[in-house]
mmCIF entry with sequence, helices, sheets and N, C-alpha, C, O atoms, coordinates in Angstrom:
data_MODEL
# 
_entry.id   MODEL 
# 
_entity.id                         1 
_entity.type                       polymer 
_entity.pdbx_number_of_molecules   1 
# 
_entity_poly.entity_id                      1 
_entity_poly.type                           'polypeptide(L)' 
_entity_poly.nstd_linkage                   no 
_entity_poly.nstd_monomer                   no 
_entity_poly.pdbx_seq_one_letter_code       
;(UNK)(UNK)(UNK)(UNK)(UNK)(UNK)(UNK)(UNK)(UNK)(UNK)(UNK)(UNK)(UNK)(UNK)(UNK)(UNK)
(UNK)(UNK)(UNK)(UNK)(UNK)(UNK)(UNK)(UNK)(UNK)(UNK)(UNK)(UNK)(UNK)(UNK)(UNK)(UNK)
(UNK)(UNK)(UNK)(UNK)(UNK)(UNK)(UNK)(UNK)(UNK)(UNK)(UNK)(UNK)(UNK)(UNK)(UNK)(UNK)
;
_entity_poly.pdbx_seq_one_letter_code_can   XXXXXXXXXXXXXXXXXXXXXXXXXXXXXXXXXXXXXXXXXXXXXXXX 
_entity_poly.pdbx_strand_id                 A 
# 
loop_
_entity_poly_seq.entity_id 
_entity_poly_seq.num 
_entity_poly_seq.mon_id 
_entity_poly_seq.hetero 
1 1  UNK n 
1 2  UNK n 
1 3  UNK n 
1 4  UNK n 
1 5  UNK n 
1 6  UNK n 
1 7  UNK n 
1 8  UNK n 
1 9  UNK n 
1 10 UNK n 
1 11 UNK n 
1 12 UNK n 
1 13 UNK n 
1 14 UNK n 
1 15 UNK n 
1 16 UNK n 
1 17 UNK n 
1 18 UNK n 
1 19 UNK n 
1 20 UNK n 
1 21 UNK n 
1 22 UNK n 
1 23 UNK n 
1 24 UNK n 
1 25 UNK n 
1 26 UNK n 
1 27 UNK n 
1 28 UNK n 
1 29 UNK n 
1 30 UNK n 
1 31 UNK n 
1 32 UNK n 
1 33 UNK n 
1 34 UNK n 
1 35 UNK n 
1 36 UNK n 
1 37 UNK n 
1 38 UNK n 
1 39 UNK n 
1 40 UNK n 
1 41 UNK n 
1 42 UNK n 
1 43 UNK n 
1 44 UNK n 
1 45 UNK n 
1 46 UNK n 
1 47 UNK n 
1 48 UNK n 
# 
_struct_asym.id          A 
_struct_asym.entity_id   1 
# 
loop_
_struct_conf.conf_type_id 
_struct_conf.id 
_struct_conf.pdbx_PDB_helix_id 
_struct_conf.beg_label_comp_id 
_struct_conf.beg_label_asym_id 
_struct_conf.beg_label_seq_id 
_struct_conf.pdbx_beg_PDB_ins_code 
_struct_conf.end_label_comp_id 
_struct_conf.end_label_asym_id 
_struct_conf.end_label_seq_id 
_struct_conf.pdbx_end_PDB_ins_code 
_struct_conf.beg_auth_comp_id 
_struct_conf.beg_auth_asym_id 
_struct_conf.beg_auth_seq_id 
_struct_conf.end_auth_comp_id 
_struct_conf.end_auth_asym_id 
_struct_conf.end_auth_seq_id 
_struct_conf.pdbx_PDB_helix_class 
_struct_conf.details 
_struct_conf.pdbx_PDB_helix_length 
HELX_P HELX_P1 AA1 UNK A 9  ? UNK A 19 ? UNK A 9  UNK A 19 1 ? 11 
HELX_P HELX_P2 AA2 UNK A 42 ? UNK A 45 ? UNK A 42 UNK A 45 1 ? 4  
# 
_struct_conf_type.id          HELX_P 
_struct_conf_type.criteria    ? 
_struct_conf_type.reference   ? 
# 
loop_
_atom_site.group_PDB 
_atom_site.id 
_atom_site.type_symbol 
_atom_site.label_atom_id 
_atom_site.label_alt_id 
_atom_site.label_comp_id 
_atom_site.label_asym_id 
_atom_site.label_entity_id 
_atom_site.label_seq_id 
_atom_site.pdbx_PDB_ins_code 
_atom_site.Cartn_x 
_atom_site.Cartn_y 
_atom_site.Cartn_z 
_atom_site.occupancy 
_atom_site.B_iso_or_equiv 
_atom_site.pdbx_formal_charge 
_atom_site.auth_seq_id 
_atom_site.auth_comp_id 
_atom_site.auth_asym_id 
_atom_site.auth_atom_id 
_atom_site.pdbx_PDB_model_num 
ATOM 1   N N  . UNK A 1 1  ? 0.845  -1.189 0.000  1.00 0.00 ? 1  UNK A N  1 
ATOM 2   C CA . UNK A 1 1  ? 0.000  0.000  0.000  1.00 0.00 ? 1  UNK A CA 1 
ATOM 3   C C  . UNK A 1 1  ? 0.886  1.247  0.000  1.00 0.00 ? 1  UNK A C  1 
ATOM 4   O O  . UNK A 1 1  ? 1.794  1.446  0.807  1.00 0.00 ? 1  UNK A O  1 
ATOM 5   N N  . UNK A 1 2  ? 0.507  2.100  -1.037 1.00 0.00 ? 2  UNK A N  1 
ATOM 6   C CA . UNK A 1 2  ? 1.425  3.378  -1.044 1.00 0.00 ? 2  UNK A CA 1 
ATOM 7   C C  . UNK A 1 2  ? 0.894  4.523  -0.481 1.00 0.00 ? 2  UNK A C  1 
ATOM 8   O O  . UNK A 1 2  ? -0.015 5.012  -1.152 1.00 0.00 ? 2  UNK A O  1 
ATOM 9   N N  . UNK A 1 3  ? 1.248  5.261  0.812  1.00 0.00 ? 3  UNK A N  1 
ATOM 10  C CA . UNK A 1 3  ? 0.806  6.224  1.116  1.00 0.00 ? 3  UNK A CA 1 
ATOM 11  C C  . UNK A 1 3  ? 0.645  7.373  0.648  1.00 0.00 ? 3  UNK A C  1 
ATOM 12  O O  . UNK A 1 3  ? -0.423 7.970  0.511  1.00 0.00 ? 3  UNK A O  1 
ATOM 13  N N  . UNK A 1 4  ? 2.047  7.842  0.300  1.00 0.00 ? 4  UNK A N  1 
ATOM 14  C CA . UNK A 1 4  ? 2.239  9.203  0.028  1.00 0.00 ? 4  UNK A CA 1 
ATOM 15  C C  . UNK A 1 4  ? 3.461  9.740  0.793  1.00 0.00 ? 4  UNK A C  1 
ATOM 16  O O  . UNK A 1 4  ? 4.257  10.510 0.254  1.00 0.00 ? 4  UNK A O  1 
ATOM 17  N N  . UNK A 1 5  ? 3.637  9.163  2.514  1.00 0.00 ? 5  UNK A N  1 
ATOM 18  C CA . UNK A 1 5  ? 4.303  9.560  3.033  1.00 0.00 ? 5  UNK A CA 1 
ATOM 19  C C  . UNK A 1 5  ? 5.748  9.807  3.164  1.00 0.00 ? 5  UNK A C  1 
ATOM 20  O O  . UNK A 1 5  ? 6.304  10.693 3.812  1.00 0.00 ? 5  UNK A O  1 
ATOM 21  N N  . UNK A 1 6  ? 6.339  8.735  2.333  1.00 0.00 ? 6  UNK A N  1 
ATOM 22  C CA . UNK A 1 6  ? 7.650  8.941  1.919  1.00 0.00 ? 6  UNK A CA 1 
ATOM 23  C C  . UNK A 1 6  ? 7.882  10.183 0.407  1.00 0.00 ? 6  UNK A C  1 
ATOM 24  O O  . UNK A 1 6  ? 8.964  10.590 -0.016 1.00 0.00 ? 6  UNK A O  1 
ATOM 25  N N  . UNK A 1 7  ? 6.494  10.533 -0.125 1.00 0.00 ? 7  UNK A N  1 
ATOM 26  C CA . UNK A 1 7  ? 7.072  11.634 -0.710 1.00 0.00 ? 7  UNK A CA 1 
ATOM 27  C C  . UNK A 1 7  ? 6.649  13.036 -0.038 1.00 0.00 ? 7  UNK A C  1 
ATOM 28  O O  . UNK A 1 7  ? 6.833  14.076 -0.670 1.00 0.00 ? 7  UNK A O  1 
ATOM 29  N N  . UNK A 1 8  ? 6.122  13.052 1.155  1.00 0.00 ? 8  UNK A N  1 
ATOM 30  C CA . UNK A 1 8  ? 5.823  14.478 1.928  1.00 0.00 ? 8  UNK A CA 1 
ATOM 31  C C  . UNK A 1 8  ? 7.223  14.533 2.429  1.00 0.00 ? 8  UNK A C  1 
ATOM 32  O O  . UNK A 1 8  ? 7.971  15.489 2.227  1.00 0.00 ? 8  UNK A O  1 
ATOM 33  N N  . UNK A 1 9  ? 7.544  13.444 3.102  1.00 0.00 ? 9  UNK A N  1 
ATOM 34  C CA . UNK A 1 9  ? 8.995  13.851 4.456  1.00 0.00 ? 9  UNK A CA 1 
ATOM 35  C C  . UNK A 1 9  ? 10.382 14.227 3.296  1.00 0.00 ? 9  UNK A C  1 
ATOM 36  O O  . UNK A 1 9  ? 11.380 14.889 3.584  1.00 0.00 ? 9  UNK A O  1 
ATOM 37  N N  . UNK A 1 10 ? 10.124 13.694 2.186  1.00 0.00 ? 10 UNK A N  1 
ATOM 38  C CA . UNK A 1 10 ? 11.440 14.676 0.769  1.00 0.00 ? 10 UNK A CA 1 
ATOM 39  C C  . UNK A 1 10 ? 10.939 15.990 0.613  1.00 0.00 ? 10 UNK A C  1 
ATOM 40  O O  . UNK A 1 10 ? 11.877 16.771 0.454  1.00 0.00 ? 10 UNK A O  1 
ATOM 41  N N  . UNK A 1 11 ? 10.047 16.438 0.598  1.00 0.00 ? 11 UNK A N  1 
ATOM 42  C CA . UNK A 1 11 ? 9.320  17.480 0.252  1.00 0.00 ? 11 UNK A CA 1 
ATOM 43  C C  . UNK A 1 11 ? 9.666  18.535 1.542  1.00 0.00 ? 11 UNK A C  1 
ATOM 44  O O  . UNK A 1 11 ? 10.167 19.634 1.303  1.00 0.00 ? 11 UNK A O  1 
ATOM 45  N N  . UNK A 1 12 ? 9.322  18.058 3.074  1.00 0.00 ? 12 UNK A N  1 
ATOM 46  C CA . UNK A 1 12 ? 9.786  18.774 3.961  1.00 0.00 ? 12 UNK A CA 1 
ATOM 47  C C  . UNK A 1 12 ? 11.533 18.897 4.350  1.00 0.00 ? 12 UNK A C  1 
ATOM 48  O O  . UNK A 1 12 ? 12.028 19.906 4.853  1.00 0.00 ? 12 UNK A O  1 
ATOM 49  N N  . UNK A 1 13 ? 12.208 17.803 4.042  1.00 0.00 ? 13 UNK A N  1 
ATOM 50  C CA . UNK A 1 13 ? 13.630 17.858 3.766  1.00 0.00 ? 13 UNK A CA 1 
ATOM 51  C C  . UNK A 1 13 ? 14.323 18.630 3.015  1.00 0.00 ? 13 UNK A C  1 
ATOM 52  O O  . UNK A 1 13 ? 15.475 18.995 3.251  1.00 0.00 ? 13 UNK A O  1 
ATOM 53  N N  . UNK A 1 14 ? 13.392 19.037 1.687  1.00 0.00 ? 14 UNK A N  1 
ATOM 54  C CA . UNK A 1 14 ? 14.073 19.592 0.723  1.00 0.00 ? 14 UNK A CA 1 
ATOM 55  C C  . UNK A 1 14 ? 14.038 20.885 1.085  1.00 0.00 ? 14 UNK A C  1 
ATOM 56  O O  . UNK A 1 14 ? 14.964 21.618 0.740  1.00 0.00 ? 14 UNK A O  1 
ATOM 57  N N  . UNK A 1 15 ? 12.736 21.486 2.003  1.00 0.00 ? 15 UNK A N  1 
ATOM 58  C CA . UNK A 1 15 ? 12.521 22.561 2.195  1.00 0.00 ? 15 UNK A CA 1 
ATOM 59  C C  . UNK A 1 15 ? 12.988 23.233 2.930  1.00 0.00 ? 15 UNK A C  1 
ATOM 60  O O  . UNK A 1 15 ? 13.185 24.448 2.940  1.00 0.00 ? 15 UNK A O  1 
ATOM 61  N N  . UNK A 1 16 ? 13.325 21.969 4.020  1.00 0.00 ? 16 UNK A N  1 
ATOM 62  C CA . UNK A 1 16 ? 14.256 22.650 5.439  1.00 0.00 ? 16 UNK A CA 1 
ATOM 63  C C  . UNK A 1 16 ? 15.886 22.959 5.205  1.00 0.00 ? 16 UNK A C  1 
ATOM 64  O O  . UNK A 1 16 ? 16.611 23.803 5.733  1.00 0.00 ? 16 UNK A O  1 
ATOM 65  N N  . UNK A 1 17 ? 16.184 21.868 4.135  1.00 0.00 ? 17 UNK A N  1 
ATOM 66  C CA . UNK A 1 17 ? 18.148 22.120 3.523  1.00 0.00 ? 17 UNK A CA 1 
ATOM 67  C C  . UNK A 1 17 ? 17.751 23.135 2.407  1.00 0.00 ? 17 UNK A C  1 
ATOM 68  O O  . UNK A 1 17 ? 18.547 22.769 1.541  1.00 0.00 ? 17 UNK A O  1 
ATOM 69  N N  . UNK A 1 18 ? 17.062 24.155 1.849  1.00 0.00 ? 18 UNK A N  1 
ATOM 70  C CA . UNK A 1 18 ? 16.805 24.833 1.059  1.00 0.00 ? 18 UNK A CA 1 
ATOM 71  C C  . UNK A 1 18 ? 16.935 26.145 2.276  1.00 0.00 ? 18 UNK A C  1 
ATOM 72  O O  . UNK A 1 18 ? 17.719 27.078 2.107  1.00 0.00 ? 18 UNK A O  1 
ATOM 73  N N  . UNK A 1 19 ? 16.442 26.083 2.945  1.00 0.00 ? 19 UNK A N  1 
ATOM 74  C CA . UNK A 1 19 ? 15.945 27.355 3.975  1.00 0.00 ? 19 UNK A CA 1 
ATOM 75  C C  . UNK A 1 19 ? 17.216 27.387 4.670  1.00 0.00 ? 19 UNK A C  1 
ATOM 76  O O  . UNK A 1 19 ? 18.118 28.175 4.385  1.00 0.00 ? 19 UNK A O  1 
ATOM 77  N N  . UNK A 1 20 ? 17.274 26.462 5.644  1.00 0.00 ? 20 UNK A N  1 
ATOM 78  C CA . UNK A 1 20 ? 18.882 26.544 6.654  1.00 0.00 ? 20 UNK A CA 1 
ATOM 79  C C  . UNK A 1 20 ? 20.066 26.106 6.765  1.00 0.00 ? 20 UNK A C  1 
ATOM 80  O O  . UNK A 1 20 ? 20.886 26.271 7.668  1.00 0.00 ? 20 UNK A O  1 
ATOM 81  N N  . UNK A 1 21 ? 20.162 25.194 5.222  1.00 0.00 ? 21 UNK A N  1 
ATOM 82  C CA . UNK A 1 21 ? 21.632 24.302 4.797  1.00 0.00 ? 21 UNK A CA 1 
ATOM 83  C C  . UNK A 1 21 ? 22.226 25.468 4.108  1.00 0.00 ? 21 UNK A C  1 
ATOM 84  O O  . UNK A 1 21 ? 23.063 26.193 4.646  1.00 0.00 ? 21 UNK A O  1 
ATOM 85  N N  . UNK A 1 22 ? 21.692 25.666 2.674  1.00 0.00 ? 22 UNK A N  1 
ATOM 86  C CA . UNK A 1 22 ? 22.311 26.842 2.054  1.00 0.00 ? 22 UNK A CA 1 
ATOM 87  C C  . UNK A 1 22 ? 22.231 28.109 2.009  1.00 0.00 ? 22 UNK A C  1 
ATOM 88  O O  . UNK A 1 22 ? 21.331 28.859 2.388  1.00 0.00 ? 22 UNK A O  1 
ATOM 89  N N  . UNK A 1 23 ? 23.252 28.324 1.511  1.00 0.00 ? 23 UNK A N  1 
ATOM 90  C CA . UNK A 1 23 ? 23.449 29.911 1.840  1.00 0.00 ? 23 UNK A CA 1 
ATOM 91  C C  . UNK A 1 23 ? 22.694 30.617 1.409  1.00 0.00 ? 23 UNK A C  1 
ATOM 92  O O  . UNK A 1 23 ? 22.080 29.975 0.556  1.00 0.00 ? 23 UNK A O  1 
ATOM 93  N N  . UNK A 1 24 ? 22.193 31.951 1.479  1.00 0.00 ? 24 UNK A N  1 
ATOM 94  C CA . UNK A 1 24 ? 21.484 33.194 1.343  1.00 0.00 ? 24 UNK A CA 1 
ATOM 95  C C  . UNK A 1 24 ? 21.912 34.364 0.789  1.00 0.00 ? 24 UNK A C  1 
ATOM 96  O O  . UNK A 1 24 ? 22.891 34.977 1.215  1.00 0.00 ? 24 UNK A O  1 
ATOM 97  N N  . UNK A 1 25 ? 21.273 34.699 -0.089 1.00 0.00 ? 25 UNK A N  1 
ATOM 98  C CA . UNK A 1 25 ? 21.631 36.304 -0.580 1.00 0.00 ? 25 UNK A CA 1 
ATOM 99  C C  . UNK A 1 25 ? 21.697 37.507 0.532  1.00 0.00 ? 25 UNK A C  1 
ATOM 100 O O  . UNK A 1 25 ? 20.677 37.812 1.150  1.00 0.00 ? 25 UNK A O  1 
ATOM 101 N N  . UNK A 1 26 ? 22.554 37.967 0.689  1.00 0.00 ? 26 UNK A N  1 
ATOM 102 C CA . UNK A 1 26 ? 22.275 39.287 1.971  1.00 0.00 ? 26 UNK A CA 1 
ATOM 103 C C  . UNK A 1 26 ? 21.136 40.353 1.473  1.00 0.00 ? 26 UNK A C  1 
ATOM 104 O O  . UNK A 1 26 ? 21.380 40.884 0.390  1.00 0.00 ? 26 UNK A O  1 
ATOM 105 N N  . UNK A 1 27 ? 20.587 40.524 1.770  1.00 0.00 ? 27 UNK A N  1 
ATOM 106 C CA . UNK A 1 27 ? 19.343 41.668 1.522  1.00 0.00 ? 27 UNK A CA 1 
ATOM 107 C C  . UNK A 1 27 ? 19.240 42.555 2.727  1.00 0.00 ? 27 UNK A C  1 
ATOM 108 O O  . UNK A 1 27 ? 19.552 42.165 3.852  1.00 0.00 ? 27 UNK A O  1 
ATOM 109 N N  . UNK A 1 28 ? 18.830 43.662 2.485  1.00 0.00 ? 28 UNK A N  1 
ATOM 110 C CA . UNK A 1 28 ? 17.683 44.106 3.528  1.00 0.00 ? 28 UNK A CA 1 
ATOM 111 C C  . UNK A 1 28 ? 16.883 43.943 4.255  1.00 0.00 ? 28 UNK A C  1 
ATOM 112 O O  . UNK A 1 28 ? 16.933 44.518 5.342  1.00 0.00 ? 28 UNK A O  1 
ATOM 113 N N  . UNK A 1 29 ? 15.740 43.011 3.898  1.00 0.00 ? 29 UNK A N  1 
ATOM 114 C CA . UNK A 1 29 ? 14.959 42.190 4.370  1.00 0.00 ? 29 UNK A CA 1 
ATOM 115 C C  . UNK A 1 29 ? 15.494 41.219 5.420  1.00 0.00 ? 29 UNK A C  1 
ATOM 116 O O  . UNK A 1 29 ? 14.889 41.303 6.489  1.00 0.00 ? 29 UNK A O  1 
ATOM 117 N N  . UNK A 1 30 ? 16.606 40.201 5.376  1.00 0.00 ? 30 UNK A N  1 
ATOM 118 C CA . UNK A 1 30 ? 17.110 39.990 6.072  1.00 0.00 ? 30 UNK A CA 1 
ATOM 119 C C  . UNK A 1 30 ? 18.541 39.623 6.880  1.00 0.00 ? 30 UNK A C  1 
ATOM 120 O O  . UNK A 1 30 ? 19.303 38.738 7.269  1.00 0.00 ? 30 UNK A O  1 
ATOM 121 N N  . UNK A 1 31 ? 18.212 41.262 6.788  1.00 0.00 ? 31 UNK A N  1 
ATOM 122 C CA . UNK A 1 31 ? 19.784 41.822 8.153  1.00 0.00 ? 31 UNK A CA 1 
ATOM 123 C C  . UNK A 1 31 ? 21.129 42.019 7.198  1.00 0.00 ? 31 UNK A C  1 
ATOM 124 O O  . UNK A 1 31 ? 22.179 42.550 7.560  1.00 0.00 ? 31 UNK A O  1 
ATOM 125 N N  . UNK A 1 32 ? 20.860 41.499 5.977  1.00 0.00 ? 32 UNK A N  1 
ATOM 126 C CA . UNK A 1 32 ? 22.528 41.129 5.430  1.00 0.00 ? 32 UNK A CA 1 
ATOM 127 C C  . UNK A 1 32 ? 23.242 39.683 5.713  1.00 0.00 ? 32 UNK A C  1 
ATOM 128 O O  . UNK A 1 32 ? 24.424 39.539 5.402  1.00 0.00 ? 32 UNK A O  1 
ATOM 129 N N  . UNK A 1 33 ? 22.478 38.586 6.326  1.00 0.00 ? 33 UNK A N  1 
ATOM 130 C CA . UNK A 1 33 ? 22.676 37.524 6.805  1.00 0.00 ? 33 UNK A CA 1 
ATOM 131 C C  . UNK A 1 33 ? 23.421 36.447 5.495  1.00 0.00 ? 33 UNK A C  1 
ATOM 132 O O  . UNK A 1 33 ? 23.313 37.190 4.520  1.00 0.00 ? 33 UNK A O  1 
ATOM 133 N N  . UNK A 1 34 ? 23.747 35.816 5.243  1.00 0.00 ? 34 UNK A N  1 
ATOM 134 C CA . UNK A 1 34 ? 24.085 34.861 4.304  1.00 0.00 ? 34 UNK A CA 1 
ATOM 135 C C  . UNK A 1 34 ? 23.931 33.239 4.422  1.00 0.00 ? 34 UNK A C  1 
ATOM 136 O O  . UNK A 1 34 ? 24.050 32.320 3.612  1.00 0.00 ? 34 UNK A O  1 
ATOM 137 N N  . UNK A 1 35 ? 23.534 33.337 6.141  1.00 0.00 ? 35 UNK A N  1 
ATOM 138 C CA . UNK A 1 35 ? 22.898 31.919 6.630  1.00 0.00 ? 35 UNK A CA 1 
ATOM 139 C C  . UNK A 1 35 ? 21.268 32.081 7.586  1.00 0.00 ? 35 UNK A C  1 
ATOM 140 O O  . UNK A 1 35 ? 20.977 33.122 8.176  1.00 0.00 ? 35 UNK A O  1 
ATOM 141 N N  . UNK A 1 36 ? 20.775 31.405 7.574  1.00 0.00 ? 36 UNK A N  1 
ATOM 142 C CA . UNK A 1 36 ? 18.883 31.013 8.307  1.00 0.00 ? 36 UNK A CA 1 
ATOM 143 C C  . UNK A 1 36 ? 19.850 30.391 8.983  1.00 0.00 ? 36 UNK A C  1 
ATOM 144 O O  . UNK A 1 36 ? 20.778 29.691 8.577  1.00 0.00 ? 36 UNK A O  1 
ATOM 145 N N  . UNK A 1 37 ? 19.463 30.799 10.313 1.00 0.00 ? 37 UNK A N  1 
ATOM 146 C CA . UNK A 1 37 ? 19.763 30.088 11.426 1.00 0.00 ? 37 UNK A CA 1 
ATOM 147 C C  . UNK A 1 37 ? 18.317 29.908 12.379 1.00 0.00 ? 37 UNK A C  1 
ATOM 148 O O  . UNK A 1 37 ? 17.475 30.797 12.259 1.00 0.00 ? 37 UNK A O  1 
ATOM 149 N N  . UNK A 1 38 ? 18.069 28.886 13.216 1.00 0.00 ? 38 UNK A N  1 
ATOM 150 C CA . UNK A 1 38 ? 17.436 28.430 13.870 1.00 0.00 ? 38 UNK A CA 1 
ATOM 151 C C  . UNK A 1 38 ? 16.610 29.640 14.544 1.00 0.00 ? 38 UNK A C  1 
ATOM 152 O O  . UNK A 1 38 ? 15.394 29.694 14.723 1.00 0.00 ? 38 UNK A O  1 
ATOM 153 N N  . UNK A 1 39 ? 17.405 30.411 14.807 1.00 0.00 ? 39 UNK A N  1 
ATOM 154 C CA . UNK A 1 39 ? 16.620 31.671 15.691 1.00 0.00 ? 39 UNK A CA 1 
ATOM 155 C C  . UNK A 1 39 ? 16.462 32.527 14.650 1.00 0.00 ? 39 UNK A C  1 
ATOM 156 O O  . UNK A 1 39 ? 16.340 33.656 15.125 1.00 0.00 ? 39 UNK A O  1 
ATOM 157 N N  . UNK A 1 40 ? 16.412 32.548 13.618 1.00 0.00 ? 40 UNK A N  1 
ATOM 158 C CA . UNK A 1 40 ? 15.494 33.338 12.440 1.00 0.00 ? 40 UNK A CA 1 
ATOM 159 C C  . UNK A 1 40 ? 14.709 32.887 12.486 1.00 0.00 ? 40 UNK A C  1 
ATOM 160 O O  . UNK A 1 40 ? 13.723 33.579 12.740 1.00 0.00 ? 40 UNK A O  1 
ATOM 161 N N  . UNK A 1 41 ? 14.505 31.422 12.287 1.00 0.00 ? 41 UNK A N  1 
ATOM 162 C CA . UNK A 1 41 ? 12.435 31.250 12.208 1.00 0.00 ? 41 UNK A CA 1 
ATOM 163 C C  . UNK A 1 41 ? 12.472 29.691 13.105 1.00 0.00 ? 41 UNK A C  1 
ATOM 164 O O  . UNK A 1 41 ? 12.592 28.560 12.634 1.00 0.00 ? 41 UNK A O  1 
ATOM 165 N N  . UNK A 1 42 ? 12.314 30.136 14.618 1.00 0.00 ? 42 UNK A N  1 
ATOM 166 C CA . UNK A 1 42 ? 12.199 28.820 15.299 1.00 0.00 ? 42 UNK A CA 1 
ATOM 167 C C  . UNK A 1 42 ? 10.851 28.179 14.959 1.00 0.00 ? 42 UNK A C  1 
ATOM 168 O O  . UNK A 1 42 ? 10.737 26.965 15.130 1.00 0.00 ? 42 UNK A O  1 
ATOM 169 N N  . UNK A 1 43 ? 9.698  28.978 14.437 1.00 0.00 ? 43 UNK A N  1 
ATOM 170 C CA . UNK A 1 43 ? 8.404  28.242 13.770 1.00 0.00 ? 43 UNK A CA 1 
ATOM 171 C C  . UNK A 1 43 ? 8.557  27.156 12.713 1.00 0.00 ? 43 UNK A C  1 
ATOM 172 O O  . UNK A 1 43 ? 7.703  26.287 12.540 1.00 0.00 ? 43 UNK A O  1 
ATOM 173 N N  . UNK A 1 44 ? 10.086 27.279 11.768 1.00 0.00 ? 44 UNK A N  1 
ATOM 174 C CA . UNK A 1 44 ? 9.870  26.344 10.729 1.00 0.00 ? 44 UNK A CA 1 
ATOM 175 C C  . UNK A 1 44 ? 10.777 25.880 11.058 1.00 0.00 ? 44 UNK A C  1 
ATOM 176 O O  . UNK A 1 44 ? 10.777 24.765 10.537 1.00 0.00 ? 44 UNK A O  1 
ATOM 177 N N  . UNK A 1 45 ? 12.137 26.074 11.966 1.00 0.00 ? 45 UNK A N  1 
ATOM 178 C CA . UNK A 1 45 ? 12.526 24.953 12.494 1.00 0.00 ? 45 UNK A CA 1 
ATOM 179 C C  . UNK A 1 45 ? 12.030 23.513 13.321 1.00 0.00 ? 45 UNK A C  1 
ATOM 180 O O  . UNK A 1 45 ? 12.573 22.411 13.250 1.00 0.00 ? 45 UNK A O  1 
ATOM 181 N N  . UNK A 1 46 ? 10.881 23.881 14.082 1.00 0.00 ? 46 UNK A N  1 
ATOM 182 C CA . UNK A 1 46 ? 10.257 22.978 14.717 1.00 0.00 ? 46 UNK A CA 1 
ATOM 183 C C  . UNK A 1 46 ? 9.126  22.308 13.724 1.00 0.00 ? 46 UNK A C  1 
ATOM 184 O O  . UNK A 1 46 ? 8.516  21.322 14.136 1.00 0.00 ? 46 UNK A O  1 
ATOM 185 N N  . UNK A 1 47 ? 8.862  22.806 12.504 1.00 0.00 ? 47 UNK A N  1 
ATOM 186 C CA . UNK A 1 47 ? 7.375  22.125 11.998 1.00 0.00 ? 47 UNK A CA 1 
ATOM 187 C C  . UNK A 1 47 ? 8.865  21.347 10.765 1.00 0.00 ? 47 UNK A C  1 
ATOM 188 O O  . UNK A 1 47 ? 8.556  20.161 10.644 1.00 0.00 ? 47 UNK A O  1 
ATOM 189 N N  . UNK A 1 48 ? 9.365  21.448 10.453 1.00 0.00 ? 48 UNK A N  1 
ATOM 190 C CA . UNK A 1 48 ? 10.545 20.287 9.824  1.00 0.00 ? 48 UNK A CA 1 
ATOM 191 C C  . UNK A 1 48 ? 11.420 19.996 10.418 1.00 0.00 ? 48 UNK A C  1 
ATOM 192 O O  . UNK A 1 48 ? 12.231 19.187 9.967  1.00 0.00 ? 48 UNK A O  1 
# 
């Protein structure tokens, strides 16, 4: 029986090493930073 569920948890993986693995453009928006760190958005650290 195929759920689905092994293609949601790639989907949230991809999203979470997209957001806080790689690097970042410095902007304005946020700070000039070049890394998401955990205490930038502890909301989407904890929901992936």
């Amino acid at each position: 029986m195929v759920t689905g569920a092994d293609k949601q948890k790639l989907s949230e993986g991809e999203r979470f090493n997209s957001f806080f693995l790689i690097p970042c453009k410095p902007t304005k928006t946020n700070g000039g930073r070049t890394r998401n760190l955990k205490e930038h958005d502890p909301n989407k650290w904890e929901v992936l």
